[in-house]
N, C-alpha and C positions, 0 to 999 in steps of 0.2 A: 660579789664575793664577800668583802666587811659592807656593813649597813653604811656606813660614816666615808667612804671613800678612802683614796690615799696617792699623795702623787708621785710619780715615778720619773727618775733622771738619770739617765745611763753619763756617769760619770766620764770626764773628755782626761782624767789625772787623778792620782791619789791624792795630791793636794785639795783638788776638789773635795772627790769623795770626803777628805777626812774634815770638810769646812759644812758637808752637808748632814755630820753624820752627829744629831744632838736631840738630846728629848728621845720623843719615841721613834724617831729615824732607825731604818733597819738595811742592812748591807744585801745586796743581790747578787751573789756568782750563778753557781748551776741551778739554785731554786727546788732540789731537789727534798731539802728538809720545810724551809718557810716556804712553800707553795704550800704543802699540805696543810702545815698549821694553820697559815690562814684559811683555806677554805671548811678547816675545821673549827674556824674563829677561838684557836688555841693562841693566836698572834693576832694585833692590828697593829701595824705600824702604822703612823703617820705618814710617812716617806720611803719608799722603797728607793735605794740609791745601787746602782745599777753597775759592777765593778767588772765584769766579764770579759768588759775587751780590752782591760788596762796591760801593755806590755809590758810593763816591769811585775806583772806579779805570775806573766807567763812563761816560764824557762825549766830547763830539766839541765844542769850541768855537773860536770867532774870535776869534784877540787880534794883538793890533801886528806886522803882516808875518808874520804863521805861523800853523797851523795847528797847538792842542794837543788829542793823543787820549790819552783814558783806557788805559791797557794790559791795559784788562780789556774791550775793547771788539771785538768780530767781524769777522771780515771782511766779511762781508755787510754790517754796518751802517754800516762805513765806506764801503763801495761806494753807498748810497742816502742817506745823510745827507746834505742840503741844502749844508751847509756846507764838506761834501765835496766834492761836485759843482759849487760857485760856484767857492770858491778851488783848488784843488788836482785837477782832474779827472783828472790823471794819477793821484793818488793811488788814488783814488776806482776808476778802470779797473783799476789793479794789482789791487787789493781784490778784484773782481767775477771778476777771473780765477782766485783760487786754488785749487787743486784742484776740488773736486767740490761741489754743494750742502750735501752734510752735513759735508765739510771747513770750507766758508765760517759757517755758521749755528753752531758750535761752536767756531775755533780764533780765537785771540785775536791781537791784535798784540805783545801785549810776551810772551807764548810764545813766538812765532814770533822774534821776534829776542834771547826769552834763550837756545834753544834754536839758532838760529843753523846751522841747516841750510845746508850750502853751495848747495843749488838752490835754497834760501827765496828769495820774491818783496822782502820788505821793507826787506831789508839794502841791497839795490840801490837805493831808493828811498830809505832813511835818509840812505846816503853822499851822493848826487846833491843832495841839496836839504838836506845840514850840519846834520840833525838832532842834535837837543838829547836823551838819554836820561835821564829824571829819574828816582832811585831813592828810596827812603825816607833815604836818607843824602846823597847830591852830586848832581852832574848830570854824565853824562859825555858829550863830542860823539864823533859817531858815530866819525871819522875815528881814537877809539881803543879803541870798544868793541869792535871786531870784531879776537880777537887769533887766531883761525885756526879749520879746522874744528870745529864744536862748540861752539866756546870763546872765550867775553865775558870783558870786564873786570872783571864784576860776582863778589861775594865770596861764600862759598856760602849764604848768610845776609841777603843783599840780595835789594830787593822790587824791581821796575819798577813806577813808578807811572803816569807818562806819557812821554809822548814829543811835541817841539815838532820840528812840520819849517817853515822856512821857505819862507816863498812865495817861487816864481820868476815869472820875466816870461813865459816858456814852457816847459815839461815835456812830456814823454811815454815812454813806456815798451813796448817792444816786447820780445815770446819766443818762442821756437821752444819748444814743448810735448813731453813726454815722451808718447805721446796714449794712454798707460795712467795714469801717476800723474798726470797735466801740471804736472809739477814742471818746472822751466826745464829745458832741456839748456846754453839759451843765453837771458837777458835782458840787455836793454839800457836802462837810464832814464839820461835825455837830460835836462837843466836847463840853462837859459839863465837865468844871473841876472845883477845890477847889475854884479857881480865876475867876472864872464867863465863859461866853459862846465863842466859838470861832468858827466862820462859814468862811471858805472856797471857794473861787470856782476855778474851771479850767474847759477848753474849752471854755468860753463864751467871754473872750478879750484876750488881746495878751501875757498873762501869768497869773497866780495863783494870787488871788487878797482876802482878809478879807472884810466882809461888817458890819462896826462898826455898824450901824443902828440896824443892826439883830441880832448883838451878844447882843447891851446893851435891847432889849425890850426881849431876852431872859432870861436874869439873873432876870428879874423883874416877868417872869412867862415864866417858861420852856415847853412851850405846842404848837402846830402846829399852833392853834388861836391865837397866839403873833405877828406872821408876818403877819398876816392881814396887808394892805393899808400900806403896807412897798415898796414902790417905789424901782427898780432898776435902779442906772441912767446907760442910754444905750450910753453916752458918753465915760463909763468904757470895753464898750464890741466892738465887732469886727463885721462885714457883709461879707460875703462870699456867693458861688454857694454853700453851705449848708442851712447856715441860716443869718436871717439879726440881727441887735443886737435887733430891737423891738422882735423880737420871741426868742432871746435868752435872752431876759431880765425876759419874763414871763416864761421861763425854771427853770431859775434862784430862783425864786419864788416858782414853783412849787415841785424843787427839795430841796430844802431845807424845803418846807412843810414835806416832805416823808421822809427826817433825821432826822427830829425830831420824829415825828412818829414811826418811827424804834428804836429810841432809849427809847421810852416808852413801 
């Protein structure tokens, strides 16, 4: 796969993990982002350290107005977890859509937003509902982990250990699918909480972005007919051999119609 080798050790403690993780040492949960890289020799770690069957980073529980999930915890099994499904079903639905089964049953949540793929589903559901990122060092909220394509706040030596999203009074989350990778072209999570409206997106520019515009005409009438002649500047969004930013600005639009709506 790398020309150079690399050797691998499925970590027995995060103590471990966090004593093997130096130089070009790289963390292993569901492998779903750095397996590709590397076989695209976009990555060569030195060390592949191996964190997947660490119990403390595996849990889904209920605590005072939020929801905290383990960062070593599936998408799949955030999609069928009880606790998922009571509090947070937005969440829960994001989960169940990502990629493909063998995407879902291997890639993790706190992969998925150390990695920080600008079509990632999580990021958008982080911001929306003022997630809490807790590492083995601080905690950072979301609204600073996300410092642009690819790239967290987090230090090259820091672990994610959970992550606390607050409960809203209503969520929902709508995308227009890539319908080869179904990586967003265009997502929208939609939260209605005690402190007014919080609208989301991912896949439309080059990472997870808030659209003040649409949160404030929300809190003033929570309904689909609020974003009417709500302009997305396409300055904020990306063009690719998918789509260009004018067609993902009216994506934009339209999926965010569809979150609120689901959420009524």
């Amino acid at each position: 796969m790398i020309p150079h080798g690399f050797r691998y050790t499925r970590a027995a403690s995060l103590a471990q993990a966090k004593s093997l993780l130096k130089g070009e040492a790289r963390l292993l949960a569901g492998g779903q982002s750095l397996i590709p890289a590397m076989k695209t020799r976009l990555a060569a770690p030195s060390d592949l350290i191996d964190i997947s069957r660490l119990s403390e980073l595996s849990f889904v529980r209920a605590e005072k107005d939020a929801l905290a999930i383990g960062a070593g915890v599936t998408h799949h099994a955030v999609s069928v977890h009880p606790d998922a499904i009571r509090l947070l079903p937005a969440l829960a639905l994001l989960a169940g859509e990502i990629g493909d089964p063998a995407v879902r049953y291997r890639g993790t949540l706190g992969g998925s937003l150390a990695n920080n793929d600008p079509a990632a589903d999580y990021p958008a559901a982080a911001l929306a509902l003022n997630a809490i990122i807790r590492t083995d060092r601080r905690e950072i909220a979301a609204a600073e982990f996300f410092l642009g394509m690819f790239t967290t706040a987090l230090e090259e030596d820091e672990i994610i250990l959970s992550v606390r999203f607050s409960l809203p009074q209503k969520a929902s989350y709508a995308k227009f699918r890539n319908p080869a990778s179904r990586y967003a072209l265009a997502g929208v999570f939609v939260a209605r909480t005690a402190k007014g409206a919080r609208v989301a997106v991912t896949g439309a520019g080059p990472g997870a972005f808030r659209l003040p515009e649409m949160e404030q005409a929300l809190e003033k009438r929570f309904h689909p007919s609020a974003l009417e002649g709500i302009a997305v500047d396409e300055s904020l969004l990306q063009s690719d051999l998918h789509a260009s930013a004018e067609y993902r600005a009216q994506l934009v639009k339209v999926m965010a119609r569809r979150a609120v709506e689901a959420c009524l």
